[in-house]
N, CA, C and O atoms as a DFTB+ gen file, in Angstrom:
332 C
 N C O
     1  1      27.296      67.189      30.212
     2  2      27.216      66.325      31.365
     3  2      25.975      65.443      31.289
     4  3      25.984      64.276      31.681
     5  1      24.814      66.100      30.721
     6  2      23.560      65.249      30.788
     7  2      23.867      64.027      29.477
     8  3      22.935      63.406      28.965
     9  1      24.931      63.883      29.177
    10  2      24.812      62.980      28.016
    11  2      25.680      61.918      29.339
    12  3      25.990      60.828      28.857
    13  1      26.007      62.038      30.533
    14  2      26.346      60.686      31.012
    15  2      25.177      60.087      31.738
    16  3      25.318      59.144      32.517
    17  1      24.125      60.597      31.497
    18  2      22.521      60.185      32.504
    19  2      22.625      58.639      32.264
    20  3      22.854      57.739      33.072
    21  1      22.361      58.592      30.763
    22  2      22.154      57.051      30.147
    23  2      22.633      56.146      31.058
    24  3      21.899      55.341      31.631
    25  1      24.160      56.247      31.279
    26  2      24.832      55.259      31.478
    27  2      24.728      55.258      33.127
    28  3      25.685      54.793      33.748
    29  1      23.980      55.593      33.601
    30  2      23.643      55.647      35.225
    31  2      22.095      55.234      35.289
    32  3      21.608      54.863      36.357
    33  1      21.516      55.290      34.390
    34  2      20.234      55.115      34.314
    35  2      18.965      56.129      34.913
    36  3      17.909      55.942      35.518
    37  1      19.762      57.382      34.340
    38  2      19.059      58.579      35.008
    39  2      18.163      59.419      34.277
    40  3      19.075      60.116      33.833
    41  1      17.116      59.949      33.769
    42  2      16.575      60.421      33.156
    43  2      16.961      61.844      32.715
    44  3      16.213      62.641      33.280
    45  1      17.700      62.353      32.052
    46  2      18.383      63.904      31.534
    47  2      16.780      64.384      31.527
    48  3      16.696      64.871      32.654
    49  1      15.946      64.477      31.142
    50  2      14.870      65.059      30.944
    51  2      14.090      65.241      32.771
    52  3      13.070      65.906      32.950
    53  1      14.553      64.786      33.491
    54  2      14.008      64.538      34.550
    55  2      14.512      66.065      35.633
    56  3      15.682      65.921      35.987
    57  1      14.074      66.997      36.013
    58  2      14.488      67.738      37.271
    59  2      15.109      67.485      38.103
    60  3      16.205      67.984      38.355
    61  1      14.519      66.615      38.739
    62  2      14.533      66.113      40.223
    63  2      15.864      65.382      39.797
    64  3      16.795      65.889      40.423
    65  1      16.273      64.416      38.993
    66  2      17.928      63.985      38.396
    67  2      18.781      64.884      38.064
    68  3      19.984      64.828      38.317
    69  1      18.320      65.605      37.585
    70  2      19.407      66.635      37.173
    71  2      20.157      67.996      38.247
    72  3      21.244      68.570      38.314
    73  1      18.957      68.042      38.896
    74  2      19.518      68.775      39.834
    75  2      20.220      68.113      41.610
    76  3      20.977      68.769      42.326
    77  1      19.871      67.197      41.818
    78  2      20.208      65.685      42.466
    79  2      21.601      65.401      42.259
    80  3      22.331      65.114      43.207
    81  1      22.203      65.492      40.517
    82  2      23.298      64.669      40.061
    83  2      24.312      65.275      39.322
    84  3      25.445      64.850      39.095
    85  1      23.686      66.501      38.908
    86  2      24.761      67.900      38.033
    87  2      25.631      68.333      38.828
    88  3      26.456      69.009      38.214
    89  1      25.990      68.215      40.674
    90  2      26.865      69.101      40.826
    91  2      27.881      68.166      40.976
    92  3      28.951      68.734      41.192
    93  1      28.017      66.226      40.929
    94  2      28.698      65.866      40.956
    95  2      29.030      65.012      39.962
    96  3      29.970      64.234      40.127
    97  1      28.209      65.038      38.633
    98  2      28.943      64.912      37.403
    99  2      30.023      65.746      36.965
   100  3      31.212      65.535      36.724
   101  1      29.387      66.606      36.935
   102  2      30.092      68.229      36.362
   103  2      31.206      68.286      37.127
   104  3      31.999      69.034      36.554
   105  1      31.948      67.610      38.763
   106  2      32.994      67.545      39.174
   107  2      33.742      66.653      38.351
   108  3      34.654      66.844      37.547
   109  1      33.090      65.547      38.776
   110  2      33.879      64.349      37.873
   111  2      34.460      64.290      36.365
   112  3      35.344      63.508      36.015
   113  1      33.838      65.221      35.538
   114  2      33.988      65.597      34.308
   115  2      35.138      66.368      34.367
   116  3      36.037      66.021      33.601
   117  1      35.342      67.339      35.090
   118  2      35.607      68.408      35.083
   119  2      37.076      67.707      35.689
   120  3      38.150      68.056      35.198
   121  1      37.026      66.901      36.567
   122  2      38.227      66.601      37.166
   123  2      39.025      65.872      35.822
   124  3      40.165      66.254      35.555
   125  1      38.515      65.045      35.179
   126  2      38.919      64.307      33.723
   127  2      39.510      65.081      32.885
   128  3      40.505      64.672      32.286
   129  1      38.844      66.781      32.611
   130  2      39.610      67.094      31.950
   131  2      40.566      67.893      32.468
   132  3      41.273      68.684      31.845
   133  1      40.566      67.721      33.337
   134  2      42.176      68.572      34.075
   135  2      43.264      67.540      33.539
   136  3      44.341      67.864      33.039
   137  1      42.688      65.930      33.773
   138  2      43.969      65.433      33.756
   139  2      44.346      65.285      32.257
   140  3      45.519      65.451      31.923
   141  1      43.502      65.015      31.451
   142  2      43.513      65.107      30.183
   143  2      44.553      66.480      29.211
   144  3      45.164      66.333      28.152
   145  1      44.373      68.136      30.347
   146  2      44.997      68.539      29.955
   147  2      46.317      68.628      30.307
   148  3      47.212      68.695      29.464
   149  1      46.514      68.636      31.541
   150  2      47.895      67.921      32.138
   151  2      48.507      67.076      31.433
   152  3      49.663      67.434      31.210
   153  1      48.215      66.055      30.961
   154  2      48.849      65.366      29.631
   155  2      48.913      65.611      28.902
   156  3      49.865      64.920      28.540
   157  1      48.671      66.140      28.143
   158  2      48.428      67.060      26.882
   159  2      49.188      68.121      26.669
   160  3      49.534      68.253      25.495
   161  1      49.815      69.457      27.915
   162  2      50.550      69.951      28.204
   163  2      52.008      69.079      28.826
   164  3      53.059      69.708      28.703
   165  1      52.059      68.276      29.198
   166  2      53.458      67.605      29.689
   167  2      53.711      66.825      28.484
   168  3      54.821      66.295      28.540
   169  1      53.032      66.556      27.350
   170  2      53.256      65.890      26.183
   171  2      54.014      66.518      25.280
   172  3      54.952      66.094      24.605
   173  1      53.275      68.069      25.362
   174  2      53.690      69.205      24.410
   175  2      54.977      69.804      24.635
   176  3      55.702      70.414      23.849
   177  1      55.192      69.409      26.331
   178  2      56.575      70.660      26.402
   179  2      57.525      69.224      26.257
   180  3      58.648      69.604      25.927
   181  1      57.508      67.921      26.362
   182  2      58.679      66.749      26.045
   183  2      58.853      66.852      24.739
   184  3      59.863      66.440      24.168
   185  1      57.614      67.564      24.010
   186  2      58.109      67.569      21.920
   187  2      58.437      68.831      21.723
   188  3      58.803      69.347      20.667
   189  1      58.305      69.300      22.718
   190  2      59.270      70.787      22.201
   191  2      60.363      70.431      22.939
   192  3      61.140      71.050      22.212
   193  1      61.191      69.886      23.892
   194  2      62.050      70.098      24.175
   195  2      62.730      68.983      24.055
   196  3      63.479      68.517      24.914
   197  1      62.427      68.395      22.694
   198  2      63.003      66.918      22.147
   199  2      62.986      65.811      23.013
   200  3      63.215      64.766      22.405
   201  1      62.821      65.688      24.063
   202  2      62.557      64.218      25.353
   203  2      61.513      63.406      24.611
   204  3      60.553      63.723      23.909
   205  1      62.108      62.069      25.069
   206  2      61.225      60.617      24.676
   207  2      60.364      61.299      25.340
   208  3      60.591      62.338      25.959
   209  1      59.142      60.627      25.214
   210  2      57.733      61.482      25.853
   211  2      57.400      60.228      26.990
   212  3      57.281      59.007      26.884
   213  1      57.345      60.883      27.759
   214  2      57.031      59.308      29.139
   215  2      55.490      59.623      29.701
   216  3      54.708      60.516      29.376
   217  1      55.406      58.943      30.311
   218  2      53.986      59.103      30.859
   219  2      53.700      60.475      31.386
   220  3      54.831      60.939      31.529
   221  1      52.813      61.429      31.770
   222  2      53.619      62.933      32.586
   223  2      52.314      62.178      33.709
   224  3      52.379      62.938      34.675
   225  1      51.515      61.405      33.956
   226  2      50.674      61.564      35.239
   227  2      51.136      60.303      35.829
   228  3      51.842      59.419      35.344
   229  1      50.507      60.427      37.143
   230  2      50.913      59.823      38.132
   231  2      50.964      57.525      37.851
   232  3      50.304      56.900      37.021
   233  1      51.516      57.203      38.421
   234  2      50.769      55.885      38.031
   235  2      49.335      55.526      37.553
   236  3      48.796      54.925      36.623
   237  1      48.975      56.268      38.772
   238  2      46.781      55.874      38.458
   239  2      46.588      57.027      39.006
   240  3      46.597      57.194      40.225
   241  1      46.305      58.351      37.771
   242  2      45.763      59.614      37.683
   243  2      44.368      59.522      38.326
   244  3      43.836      60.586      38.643
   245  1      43.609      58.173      38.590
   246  2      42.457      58.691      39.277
   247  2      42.434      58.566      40.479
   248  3      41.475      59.036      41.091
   249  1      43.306      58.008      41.060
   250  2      43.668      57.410      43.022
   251  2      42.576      58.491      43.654
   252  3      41.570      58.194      44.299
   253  1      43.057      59.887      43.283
   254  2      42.408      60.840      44.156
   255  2      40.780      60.431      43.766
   256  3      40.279      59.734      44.648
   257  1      40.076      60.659      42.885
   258  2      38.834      60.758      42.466
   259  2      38.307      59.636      42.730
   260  3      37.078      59.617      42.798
   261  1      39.312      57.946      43.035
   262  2      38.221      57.214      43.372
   263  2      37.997      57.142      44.812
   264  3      36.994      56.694      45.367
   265  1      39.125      57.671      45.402
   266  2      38.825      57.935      47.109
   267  2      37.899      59.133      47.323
   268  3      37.576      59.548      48.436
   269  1      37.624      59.491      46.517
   270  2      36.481      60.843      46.733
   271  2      35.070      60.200      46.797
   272  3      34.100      60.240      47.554
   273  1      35.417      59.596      45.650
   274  2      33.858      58.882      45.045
   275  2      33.316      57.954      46.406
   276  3      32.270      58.068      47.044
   277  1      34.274      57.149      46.549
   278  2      34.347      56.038      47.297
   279  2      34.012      56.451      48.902
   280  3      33.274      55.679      49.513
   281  1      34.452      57.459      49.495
   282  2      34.146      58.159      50.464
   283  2      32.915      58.760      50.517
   284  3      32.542      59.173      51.615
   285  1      32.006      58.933      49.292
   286  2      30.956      59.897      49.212
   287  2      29.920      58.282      48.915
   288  3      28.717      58.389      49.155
   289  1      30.306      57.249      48.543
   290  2      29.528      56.180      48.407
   291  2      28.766      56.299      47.033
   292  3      27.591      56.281      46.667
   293  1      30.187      56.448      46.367
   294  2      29.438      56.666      44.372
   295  2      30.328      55.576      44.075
   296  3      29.874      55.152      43.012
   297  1      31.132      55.005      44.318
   298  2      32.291      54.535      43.713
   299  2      31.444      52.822      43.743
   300  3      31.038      52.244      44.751
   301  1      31.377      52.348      42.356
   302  2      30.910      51.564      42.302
   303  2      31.574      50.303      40.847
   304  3      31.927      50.682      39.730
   305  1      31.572      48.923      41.309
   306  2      32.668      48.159      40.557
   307  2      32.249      48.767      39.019
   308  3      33.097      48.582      38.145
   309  1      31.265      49.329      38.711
   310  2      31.184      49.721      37.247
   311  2      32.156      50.774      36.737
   312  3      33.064      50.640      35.917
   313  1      31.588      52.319      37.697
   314  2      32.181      53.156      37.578
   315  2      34.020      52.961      37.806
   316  3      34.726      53.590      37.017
   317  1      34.702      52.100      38.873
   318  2      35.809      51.716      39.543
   319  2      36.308      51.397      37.791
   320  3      37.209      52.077      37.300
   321  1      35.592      50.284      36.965
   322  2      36.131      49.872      35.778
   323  2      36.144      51.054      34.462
   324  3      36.803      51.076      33.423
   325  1      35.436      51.705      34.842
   326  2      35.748      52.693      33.739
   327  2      36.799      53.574      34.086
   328  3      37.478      53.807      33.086
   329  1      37.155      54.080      34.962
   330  2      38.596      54.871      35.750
   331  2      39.431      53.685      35.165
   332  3      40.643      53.624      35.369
């Protein structure tokens, strides 16, 4: 998680950042790879069970996470473009 400091402009070496910003990286991360495996598993059971493989997540897998963000006042046109 401390390897996304950079790109926020946060100091990983810093305390006072890390403990400030770890419990809602580590969500956000953490929420990524849910969906990551959710695809990954809905990928696996369409090639085992011979199906064209279609998308398995929602239109925009992040809807939920940017209304979270966005509600908590993180959601920002940078972050919005990387989702």
């Amino acid at each position: 998680v401390s390897s996304y400091f950079m790109f926020h402009d946060l100091d990983a070496e810093s305390t006072t950042d890390i403990f400030r910003y770890l419990p809602a990286l580590a969500f956000v991360e953490s929420y990524i790879y849910g969906l990551d495996q959710t695809n990954e598993d809905a990928l696996l059971d369409a090639g085992i069970a011979g199906d064209a493989a279609e998308p398995p997540l929602a239109k925009d897998p992040f809807d939920a996470l940017r209304q979270l963000l966005s509600e908590r006042g993180w959601l920002t046109p940078r972050i919005d473009d990387e989702l």
